[in-house]
VOROFI-430070 format. One record per residue (C-alpha): residue in three letters; residue number from 1; x, y negated, z negated. Coordinates in steps of 0.5 Angstrom, whole numbers. Each point is the difference from the previous one (the first is absolute). Example, Ala and Ser with C-alpha at 12.3 -4.5 7.8 and 13.67 -1.06 7.14 Angstrom:
+------+-----+-------+-------+-------+
: code : pos :  east : north :    up :
+------+-----+-------+-------+-------+
:  ala :   1 :    25 :     9 :   -16 :
:  ser :   2 :     2 :    -7 :     2 :
+------+-----+-------+-------+-------+
This chain:
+------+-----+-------+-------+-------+
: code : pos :  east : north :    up :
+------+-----+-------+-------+-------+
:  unk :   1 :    25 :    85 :     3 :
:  unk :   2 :     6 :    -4 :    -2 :
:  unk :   3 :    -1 :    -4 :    -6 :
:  unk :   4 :     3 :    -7 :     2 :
:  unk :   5 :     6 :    -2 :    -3 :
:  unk :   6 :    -2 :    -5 :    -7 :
:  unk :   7 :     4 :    -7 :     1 :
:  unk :   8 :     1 :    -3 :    -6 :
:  unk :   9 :     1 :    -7 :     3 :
:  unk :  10 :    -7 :     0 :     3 :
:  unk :  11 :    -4 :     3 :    -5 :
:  unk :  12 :     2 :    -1 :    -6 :
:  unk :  13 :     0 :    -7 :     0 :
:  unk :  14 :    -8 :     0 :     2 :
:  unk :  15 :    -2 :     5 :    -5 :
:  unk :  16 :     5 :    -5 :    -5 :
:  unk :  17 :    -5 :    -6 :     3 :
:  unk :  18 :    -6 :     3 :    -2 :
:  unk :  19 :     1 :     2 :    -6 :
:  unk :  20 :     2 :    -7 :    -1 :
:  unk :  21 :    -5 :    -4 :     2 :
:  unk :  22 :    -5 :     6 :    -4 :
:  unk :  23 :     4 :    -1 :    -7 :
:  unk :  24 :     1 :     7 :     0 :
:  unk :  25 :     5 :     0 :    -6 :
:  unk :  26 :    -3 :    -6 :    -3 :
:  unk :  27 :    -2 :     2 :    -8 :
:  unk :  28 :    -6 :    -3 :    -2 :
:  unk :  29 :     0 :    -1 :    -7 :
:  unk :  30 :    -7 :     1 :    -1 :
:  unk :  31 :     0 :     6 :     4 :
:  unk :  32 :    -5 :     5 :    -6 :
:  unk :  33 :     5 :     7 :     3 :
:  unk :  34 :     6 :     2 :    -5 :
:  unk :  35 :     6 :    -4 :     0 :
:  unk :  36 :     7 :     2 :     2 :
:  unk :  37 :     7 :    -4 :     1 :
:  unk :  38 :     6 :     2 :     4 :
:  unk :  39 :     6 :    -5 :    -1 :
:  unk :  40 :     7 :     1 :     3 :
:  unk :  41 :     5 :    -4 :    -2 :
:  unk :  42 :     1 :    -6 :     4 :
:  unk :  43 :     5 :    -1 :     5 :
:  unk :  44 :     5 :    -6 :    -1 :
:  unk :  45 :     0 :    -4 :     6 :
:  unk :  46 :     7 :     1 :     3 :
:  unk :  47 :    -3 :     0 :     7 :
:  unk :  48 :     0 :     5 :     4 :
:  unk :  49 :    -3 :     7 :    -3 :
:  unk :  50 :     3 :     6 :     0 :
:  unk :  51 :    -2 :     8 :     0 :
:  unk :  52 :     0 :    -1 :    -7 :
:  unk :  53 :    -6 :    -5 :    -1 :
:  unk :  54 :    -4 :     5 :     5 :
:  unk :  55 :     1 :     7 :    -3 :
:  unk :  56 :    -2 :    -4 :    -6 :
:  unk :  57 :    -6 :    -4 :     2 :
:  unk :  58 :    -2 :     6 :     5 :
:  unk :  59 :    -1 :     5 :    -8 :
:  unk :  60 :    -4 :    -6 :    -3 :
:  unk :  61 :    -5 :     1 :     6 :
:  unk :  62 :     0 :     6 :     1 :
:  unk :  63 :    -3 :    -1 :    -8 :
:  unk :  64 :    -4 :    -5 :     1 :
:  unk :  65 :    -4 :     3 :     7 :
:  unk :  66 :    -1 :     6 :    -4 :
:  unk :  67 :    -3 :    -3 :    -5 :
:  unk :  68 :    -4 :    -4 :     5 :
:  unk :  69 :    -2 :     6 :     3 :
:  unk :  70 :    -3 :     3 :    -6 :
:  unk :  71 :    -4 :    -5 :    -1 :
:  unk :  72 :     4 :    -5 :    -5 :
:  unk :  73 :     0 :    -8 :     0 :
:  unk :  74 :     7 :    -1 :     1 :
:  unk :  75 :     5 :    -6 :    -1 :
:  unk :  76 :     5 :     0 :     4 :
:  unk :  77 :     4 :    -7 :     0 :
:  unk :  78 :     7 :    -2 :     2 :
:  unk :  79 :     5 :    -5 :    -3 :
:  unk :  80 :     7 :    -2 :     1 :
:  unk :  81 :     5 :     0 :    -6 :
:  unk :  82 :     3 :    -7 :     3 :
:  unk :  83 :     3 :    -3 :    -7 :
:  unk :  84 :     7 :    -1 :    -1 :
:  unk :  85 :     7 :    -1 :     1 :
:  unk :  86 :     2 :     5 :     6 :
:  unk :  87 :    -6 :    -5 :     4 :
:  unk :  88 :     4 :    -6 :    -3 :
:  unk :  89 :     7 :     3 :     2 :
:  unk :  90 :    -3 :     3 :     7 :
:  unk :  91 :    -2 :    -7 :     1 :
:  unk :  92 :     6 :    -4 :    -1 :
:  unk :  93 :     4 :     4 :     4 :
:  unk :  94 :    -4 :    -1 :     6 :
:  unk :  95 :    -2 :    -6 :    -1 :
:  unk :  96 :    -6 :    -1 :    -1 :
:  unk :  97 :    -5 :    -1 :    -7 :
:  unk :  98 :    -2 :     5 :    -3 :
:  unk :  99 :    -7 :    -1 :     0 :
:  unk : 100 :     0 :    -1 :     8 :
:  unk : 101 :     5 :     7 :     0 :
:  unk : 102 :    -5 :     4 :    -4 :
:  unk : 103 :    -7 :    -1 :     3 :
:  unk : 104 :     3 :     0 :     7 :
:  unk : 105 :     3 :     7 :    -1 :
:  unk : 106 :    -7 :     3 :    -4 :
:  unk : 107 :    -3 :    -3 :     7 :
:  unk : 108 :     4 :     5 :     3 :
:  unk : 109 :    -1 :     6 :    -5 :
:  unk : 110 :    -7 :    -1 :     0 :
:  unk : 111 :    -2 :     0 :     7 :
:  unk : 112 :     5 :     6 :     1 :
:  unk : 113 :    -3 :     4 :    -5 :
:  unk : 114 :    -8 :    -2 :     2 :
:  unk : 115 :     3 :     3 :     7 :
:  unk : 116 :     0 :     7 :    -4 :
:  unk : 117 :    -7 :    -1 :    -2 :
:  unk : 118 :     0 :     1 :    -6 :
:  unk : 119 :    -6 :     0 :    -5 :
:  unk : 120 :     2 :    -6 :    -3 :
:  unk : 121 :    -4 :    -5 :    -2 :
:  unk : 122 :     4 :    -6 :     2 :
:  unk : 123 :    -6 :    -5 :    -3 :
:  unk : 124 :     3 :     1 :    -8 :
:  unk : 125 :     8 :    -1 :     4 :
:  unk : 126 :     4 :    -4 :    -5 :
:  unk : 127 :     7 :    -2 :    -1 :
:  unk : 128 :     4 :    -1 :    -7 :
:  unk : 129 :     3 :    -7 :     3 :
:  unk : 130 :    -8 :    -2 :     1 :
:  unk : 131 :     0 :    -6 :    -6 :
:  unk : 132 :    -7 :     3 :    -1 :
:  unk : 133 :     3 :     7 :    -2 :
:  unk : 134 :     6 :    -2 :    -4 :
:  unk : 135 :    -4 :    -6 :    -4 :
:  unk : 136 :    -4 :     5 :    -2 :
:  unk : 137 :     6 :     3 :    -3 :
:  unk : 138 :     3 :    -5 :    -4 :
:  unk : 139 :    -6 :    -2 :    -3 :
:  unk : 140 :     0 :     8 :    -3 :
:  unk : 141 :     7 :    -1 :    -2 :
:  unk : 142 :    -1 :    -6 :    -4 :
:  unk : 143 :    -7 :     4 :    -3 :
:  unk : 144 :     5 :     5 :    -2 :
:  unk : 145 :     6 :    -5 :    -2 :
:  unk : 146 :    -6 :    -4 :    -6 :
:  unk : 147 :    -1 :     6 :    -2 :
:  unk : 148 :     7 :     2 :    -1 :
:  unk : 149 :     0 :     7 :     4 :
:  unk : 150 :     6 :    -4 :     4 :
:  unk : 151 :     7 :    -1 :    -3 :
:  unk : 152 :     7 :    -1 :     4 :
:  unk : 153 :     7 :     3 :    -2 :
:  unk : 154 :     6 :     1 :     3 :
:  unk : 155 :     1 :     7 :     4 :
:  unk : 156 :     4 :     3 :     5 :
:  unk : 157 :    -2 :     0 :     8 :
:  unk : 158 :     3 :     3 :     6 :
:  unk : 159 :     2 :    -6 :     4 :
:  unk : 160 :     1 :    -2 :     7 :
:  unk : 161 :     5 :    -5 :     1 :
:  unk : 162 :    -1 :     0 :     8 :
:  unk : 163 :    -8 :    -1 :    -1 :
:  unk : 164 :     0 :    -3 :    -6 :
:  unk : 165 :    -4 :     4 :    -4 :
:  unk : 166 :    -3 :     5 :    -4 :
:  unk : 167 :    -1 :     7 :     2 :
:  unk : 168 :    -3 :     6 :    -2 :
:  unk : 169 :     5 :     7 :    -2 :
:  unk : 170 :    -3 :     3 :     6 :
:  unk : 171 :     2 :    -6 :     4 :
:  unk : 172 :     7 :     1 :    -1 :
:  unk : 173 :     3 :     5 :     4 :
:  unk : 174 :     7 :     3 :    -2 :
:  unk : 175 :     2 :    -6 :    -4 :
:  unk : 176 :    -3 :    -5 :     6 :
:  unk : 177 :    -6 :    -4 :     1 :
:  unk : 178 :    -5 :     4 :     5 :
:  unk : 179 :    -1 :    -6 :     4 :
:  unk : 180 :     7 :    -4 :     0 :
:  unk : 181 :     5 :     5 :    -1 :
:  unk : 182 :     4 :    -3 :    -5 :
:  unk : 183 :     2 :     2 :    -6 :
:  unk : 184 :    -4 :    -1 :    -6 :
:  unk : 185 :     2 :    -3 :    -6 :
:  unk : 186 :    -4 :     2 :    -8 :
:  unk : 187 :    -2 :    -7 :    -2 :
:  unk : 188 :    -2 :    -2 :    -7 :
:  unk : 189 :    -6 :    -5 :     2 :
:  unk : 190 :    -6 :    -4 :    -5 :
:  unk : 191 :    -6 :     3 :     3 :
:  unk : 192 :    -8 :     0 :    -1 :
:  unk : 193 :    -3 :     7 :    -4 :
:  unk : 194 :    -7 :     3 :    -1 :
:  unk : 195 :    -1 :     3 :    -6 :
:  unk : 196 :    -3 :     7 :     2 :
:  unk : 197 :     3 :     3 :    -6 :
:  unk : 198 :    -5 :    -2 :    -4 :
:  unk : 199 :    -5 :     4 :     4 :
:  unk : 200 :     4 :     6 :     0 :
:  unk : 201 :    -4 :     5 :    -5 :
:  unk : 202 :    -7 :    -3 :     5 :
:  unk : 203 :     3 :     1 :     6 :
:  unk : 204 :     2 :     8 :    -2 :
:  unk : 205 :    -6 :     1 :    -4 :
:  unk : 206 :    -3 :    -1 :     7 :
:  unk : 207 :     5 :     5 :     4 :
:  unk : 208 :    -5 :     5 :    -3 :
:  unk : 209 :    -6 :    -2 :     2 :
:  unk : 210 :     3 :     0 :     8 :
:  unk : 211 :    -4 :     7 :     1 :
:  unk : 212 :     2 :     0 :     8 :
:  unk : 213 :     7 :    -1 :    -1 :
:  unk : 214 :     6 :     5 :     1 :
:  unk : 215 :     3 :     1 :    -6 :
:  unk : 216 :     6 :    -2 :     3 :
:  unk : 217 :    -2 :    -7 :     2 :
:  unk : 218 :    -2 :    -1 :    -8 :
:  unk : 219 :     6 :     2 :    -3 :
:  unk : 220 :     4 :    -4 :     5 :
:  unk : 221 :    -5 :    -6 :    -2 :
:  unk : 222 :     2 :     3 :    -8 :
:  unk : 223 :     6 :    -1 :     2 :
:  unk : 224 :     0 :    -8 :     4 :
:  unk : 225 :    -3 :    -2 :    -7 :
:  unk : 226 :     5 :     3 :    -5 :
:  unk : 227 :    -3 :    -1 :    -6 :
:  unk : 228 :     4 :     3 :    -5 :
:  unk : 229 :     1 :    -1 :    -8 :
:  unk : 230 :     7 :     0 :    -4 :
:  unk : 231 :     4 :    -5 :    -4 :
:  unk : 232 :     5 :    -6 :     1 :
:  unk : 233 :     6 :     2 :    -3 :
:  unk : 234 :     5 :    -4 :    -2 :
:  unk : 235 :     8 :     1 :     1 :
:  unk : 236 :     5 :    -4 :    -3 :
:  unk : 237 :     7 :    -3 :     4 :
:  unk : 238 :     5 :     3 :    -6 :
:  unk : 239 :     4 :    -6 :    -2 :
:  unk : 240 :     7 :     3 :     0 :
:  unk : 241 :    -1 :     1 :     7 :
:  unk : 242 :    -1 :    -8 :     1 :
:  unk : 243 :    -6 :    -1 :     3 :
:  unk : 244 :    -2 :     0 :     7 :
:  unk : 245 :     0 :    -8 :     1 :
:  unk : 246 :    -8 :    -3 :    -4 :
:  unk : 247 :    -2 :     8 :     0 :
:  unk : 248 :     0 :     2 :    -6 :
:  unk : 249 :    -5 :     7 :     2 :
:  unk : 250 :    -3 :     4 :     3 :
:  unk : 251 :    -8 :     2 :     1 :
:  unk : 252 :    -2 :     5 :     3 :
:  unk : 253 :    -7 :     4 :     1 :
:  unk : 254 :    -1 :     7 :    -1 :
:  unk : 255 :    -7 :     4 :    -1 :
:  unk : 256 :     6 :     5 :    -4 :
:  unk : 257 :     1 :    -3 :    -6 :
:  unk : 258 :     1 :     6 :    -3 :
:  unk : 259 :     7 :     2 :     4 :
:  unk : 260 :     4 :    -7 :    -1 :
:  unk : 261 :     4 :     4 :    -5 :
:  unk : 262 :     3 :     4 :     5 :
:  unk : 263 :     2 :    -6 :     5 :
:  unk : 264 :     6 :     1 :     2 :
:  unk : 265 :     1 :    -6 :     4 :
:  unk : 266 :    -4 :    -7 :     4 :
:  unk : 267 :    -1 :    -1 :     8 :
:  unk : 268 :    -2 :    -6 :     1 :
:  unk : 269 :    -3 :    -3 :     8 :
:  unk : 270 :     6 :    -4 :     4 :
:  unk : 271 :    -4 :    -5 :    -1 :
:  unk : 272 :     0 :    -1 :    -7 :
:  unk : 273 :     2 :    -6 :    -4 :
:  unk : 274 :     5 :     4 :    -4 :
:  unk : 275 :     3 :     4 :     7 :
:  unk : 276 :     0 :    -8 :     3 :
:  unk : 277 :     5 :    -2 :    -6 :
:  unk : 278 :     4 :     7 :     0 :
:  unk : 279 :     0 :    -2 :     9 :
:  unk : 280 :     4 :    -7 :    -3 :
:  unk : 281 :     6 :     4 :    -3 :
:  unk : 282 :     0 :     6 :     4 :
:  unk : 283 :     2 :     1 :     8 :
:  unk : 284 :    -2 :     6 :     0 :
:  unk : 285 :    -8 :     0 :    -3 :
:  unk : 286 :    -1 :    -7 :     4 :
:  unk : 287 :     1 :     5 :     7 :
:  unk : 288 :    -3 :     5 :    -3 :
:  unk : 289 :    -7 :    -5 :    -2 :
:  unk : 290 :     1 :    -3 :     8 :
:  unk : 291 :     0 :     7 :     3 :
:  unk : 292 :    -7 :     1 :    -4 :
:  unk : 293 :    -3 :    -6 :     1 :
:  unk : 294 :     0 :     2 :     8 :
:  unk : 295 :    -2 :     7 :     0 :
:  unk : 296 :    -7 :     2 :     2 :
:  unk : 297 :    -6 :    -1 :    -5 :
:  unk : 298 :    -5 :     4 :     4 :
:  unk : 299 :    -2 :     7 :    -4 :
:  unk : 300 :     2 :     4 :     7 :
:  unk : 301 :     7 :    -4 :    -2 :
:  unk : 302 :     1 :     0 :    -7 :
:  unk : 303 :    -1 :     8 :     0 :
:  unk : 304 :     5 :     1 :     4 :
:  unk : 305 :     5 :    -4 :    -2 :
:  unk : 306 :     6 :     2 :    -2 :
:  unk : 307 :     0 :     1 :    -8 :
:  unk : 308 :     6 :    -6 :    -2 :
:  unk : 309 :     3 :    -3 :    -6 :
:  unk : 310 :     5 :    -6 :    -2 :
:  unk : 311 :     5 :     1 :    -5 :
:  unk : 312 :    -3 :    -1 :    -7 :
:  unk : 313 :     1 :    -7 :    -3 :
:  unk : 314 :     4 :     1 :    -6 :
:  unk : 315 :    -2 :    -6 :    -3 :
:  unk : 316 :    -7 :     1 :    -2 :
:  unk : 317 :     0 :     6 :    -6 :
:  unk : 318 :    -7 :     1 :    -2 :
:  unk : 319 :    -2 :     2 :    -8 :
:  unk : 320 :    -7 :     2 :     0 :
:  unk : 321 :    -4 :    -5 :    -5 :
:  unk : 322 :    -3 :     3 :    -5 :
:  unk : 323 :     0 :     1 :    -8 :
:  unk : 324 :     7 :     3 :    -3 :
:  unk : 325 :     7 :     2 :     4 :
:  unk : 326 :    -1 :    -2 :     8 :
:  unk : 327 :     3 :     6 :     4 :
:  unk : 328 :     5 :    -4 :     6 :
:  unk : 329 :    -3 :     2 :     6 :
:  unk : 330 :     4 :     0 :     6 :
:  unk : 331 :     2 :    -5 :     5 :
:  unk : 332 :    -5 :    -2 :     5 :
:  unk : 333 :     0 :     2 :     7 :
:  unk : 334 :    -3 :    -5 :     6 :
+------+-----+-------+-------+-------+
């Protein structure tokens, strides 16, 4: 005999209202089973999802109902990454405010994800404009900022002049912002720092203890912190050279100190101090520092851009500071 055609409109809708009204996927906490917690990264609620969100949330309950299965409590919670400068552009240019934008498309994004009957328990769903989420923030950036693990200085950023914003290297798509499109600008902005830095040797201590992970994952991690030891090494501007504006020198760090003898010249970055004074009074190097300014900073970008350098600026000879006859270095390169 035939087995009858499976109607997704008509049987998964029951079946999502009974696990509903049984709390299926609600998590009690004082559930006495083993714990396990499945988190994907939260959709930003743009208002529509897209093939994207399902592949992944489909992976993360595929997780979580395995472990379901074999006899775990599991948390499954969901929440919406809702907090920032494309919901506020997003909104101006459809006129509306922000707010009314924002929880009207998670509105949207929610009932479309709870139609694919994902194991979701949508009882610890949150969003990080709710003022109760991003209170909480605050308060423990003021904890860290007492306790001096907080400090601001200036640092460059990738800027979108449409969005008005900051973004991420991987946002940035062959020199332009990957939702407005328009060419991104390298910007000098005062922004907030954490100082991780002064964890980073307990932060590789632990890497070893992380028996479960690929050796891959660690040594990525390893890497991300970039602890390394060295000396901050002073070079002087020589002074028959004239001095490059109010720099008098140079320093740069090395973890080779043992090698500086052998330096033959300088680079600097197209955002250095010195590279900006040597732009006022050189055509050719303030091209070439714009020009750099719009490349690419994603990792897939800087590994294959094509490998440039301006013309050396003569005006900036370096001696190496030490004790007796200073050997002239060569002119530096930007």
């Amino acid at each position: 005999m035939a087995s009858e055609r499976y109607n997704p409109r008509k049987v998964e809708p029951e079946w999502q209202k009974k696990w509903n009204e049984d709390n299926v996927f609600v998590t009690d906490n004082a559930d006495p089973r083993e714990t396990y917690y499945v988190l994907e990264m939260f959709p930003y609620p743009s208002g529509r999802i897209h093939i994207g969100h399902v592949r992944n949330y489909a992976m993360g309950d595929v997780v979580a109902r395995y472990k379901r299965a074999r006899g775990y409590n599991v948390l499954h919670p969901m929440g919406w990454d809702a907090f920032g400068m494309p919901a506020e552009n997003a909104a101006m240019q459809n006129k509306v405010h922000p707010k009314d934008w924002t929880y009207e498309n998670i509105a949207t994004m929610r009932d479309q994800l709870k139609s694919m009957g994902l194991s979701l328990d949508w009882t610890r769903e949150f969003a990080t404009c709710d003022v109760e989420y991003y209170q909480r923030q605050q308060h423990l950036f003021i904890d860290m900022l007492e306790k001096g693990l907080v400090y601001r200085k200036q640092s460059k950023v990738n800027w979108d002049p449409v969005d008005m914003t900051v973004l991420a290297n991987e946002q940035v798509i062959e020199g332009r912002g990957w939702r407005s499109g328009a060419l991104v600008e390298q910007r000098e902005l005062t922004q907030w720092f954490f100082k991780i830095t002064d964890f980073a040797q307990d932060l590789l201590d632990a890497l070893d203890t992380l028996d479960g992970w690929p050796e891959k994952v660690r040594l990525m991690q390893k890497n991300w912190i970039g602890r390394s030891e060295g000396m901050m090494v002073r070079w002087d501007i020589c002074e028959s050279a004239g001095k490059a504006g109010e720099h008098e020198e140079l320093t740069v760090y090395t973890t080779r100190p043992d090698t500086i003898f052998g330096a033959s010249f300088m680079a600097i970055s197209a955002d250095h101090p010195l590279a900006k004074e040597a732009a006022k009074h050189d055509e050719k190097v303030a091209t070439f520092c714009e020009e750099t300014r719009r490349a690419g900073t994603s990792l897939a970008a800087l590994e294959t851009a094509e490998k440039r350098a301006s013309t050396p600026v003569s005006v900036c000879v370096i001696p190496l500071m030490r004790p007796g006859n200073c050997p002239f270095m060569s002119p530096i390169s930007c």
